[in-house]
LUMSE-860418 format. One record per atom (N, C-alpha, C): residue number from 1; residue in one letter; atom name; x, y, z. Coordinates in pm, 1 decimal. Example, Ala and Ser with C-alpha at 12.3 -4.5 7.8 and 13.67 -1.06 7.14 Angstrom:
# residues 2
PT/1/A/N/1319.0/-569.0/780.0
PT/1/A/CA/1230.0/-450.0/780.0
PT/1/A/C/1320.0/-330.0/780.0
PT/2/S/N/1285.0/-225.0/708.0
PT/2/S/CA/1367.0/-106.0/714.0
PT/2/S/C/1290.0/3.0/787.0
//
This chain:
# residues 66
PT/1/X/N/13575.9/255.6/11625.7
PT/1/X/CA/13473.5/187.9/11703.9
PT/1/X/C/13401.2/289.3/11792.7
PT/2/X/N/13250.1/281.7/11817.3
PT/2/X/CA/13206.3/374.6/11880.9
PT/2/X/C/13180.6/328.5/12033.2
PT/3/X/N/13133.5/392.0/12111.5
PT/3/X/CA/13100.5/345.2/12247.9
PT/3/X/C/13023.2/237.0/12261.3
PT/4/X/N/12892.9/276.7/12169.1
PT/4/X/CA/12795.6/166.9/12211.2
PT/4/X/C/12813.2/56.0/12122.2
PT/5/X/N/12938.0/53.1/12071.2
PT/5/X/CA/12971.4/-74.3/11980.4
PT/5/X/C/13092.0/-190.3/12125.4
PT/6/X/N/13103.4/-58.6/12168.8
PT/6/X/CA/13233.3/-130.5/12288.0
PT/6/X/C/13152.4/-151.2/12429.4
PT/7/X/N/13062.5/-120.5/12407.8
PT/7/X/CA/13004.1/-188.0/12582.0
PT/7/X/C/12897.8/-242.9/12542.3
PT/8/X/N/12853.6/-336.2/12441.9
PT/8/X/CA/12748.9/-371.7/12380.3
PT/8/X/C/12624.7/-327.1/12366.1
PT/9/X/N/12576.4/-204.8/12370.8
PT/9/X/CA/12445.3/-142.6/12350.7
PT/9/X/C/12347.9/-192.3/12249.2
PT/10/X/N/12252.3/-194.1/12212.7
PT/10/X/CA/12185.6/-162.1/12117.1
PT/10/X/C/12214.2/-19.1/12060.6
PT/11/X/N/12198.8/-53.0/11933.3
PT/11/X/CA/12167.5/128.0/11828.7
PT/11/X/C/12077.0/184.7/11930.3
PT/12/X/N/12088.1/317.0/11910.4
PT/12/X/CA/12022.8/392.7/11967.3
PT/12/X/C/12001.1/482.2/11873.2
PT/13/X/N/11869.4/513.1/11938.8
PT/13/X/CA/11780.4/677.5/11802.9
PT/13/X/C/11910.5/779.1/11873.4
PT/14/X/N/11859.7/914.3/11802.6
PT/14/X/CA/11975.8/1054.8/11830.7
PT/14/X/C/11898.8/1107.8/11951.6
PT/15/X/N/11761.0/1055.8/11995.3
PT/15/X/CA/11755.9/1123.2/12152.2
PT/15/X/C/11802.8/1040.8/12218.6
PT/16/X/N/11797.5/904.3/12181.3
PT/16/X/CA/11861.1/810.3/12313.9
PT/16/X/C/11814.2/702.6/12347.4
PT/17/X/N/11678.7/706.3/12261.5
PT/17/X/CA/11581.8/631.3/12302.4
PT/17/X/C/11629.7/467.3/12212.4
PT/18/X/N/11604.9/333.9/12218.7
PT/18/X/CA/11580.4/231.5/12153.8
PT/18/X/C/11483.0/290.0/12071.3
PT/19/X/N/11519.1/205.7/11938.2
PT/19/X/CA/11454.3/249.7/11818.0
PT/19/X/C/11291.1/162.8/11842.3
PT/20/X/N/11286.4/37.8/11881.9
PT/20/X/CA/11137.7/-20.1/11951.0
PT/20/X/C/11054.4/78.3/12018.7
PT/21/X/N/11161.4/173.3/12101.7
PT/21/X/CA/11073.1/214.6/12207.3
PT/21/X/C/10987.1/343.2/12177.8
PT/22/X/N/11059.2/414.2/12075.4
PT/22/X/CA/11048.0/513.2/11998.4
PT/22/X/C/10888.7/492.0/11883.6
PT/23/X/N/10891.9/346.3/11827.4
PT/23/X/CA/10777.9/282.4/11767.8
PT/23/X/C/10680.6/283.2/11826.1
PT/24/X/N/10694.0/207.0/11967.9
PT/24/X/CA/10572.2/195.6/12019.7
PT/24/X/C/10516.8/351.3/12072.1
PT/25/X/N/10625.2/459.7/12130.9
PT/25/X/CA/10572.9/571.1/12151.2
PT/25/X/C/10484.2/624.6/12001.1
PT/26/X/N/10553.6/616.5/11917.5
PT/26/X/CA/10451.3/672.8/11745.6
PT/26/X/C/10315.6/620.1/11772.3
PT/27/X/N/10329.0/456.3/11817.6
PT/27/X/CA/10171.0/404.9/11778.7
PT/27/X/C/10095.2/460.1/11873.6
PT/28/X/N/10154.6/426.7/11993.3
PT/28/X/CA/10022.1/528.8/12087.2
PT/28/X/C/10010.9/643.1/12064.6
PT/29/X/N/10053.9/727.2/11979.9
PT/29/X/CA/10010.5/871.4/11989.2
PT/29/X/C/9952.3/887.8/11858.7
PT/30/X/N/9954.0/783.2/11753.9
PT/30/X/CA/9849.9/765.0/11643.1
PT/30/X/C/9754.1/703.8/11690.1
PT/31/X/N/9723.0/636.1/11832.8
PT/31/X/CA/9592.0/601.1/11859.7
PT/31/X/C/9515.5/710.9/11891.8
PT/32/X/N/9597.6/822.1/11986.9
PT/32/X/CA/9524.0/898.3/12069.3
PT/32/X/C/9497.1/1001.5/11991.1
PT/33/X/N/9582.7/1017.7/11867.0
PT/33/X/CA/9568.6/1117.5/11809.7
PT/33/X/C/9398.8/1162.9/11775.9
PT/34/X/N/9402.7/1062.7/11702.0
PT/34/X/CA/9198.6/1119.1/11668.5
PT/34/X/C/9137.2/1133.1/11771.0
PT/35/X/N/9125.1/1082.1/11865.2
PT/35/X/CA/9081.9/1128.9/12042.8
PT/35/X/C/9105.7/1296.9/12080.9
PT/36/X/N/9226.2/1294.3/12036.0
PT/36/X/CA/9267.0/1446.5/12069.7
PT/36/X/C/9191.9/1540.9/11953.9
PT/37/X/N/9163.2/1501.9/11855.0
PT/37/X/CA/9162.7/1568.5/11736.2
PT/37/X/C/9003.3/1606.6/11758.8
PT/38/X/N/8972.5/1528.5/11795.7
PT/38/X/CA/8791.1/1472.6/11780.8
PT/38/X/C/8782.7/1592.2/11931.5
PT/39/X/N/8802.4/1574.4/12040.4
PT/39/X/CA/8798.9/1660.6/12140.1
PT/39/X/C/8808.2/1802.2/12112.6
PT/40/X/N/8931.6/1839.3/12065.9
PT/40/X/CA/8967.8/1980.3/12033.2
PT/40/X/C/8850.1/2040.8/11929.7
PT/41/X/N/8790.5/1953.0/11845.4
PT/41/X/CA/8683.2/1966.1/11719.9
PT/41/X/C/8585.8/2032.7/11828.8
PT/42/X/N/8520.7/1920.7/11912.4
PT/42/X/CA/8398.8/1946.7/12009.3
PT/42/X/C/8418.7/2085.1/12117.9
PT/43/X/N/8504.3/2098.4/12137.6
PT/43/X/CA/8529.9/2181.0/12232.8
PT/43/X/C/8578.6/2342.0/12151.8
PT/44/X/N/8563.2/2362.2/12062.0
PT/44/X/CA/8585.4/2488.2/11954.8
PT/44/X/C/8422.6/2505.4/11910.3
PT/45/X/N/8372.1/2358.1/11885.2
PT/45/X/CA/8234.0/2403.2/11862.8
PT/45/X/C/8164.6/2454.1/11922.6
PT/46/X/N/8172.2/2429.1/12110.3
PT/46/X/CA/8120.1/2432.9/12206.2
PT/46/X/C/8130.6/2629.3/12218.9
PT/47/X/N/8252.5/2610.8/12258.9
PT/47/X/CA/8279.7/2772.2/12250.9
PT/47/X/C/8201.6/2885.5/12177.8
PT/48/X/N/8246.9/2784.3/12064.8
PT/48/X/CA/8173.4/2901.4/11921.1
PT/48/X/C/8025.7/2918.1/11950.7
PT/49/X/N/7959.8/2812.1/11952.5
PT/49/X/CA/7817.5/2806.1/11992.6
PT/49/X/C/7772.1/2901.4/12116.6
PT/50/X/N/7856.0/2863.9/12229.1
PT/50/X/CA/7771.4/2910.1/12371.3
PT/50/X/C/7829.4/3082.1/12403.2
PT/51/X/N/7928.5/3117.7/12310.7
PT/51/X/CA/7989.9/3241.7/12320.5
PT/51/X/C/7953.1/3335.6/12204.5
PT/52/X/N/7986.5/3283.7/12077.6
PT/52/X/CA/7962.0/3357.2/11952.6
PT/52/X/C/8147.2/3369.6/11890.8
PT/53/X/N/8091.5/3400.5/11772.8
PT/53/X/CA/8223.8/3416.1/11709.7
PT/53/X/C/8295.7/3550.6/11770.2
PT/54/X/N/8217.0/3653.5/11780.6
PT/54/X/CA/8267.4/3758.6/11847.3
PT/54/X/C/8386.0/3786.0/11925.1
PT/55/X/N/8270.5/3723.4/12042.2
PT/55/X/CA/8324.7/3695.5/12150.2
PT/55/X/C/8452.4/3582.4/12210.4
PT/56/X/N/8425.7/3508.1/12142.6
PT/56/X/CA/8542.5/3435.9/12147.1
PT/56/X/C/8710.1/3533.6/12054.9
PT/57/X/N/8644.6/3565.1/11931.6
PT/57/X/CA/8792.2/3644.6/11919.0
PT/57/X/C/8805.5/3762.4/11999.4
PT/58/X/N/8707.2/3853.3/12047.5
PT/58/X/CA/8809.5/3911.3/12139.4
PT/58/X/C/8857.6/3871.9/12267.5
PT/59/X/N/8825.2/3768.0/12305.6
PT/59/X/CA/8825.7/3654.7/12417.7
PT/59/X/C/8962.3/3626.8/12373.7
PT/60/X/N/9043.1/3615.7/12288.2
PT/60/X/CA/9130.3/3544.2/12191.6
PT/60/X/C/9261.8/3648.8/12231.5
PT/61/X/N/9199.5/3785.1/12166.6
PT/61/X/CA/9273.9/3895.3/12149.2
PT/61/X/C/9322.5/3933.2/12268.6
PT/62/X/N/9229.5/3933.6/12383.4
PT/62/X/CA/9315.3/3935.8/12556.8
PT/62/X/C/9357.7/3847.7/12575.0
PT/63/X/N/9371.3/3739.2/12565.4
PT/63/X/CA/9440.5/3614.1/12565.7
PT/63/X/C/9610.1/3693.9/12540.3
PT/64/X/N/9622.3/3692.7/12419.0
PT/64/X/CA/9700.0/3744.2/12362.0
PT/64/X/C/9821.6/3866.5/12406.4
PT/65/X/N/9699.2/3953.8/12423.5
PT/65/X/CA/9731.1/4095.0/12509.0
PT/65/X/C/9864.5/4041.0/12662.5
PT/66/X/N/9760.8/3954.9/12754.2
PT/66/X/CA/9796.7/3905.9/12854.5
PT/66/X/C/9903.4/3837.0/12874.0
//
C-alpha cells in the first residue's frame, strides 16, 4: 500500500501536482502559446528591420562574449 493510498489522496502526477491541475496548466499555455509565438515573430522582425542583419549578429556575438 502506498501513502497516498493510506491517507486518502488523490493520484498524483511525479511533480506533485493533481493530474486536473496539470491539464488546465497545458491549456493555458496552449492558449498563450501563439501570443508568445506571434510576439517573438514581431519583435525579431522589428530588430532585423530597424538594426540590419549585421548588426544584430554582432549585437548577438557580444551578447554571447558577455
Amino acid at each position: 500500500m502506498n501513502r497516498q493510498a493510506q491517507i486518502g489522496e488523490t493520484e498524483l502526477s511525479p511533480c506533485g501536482l493533481n493530474p486536473e491541475t496539470v491539464k488546465h496548466i497545458l491549456e493555458k499555455y496552449q492558449l498563450y502559446r501563439e501570443d508568445i509565438d506571434k510576439n517573438m515573430k514581431t519583435y525579431t522582425h522589428f530588430l532585423l528591420s530597424y538594426f540590419g542583419k549585421k548588426q544584430i549578429f554582432t549585437h548577438y556575438l557580444q551578447f554571447l562574449v558577455y
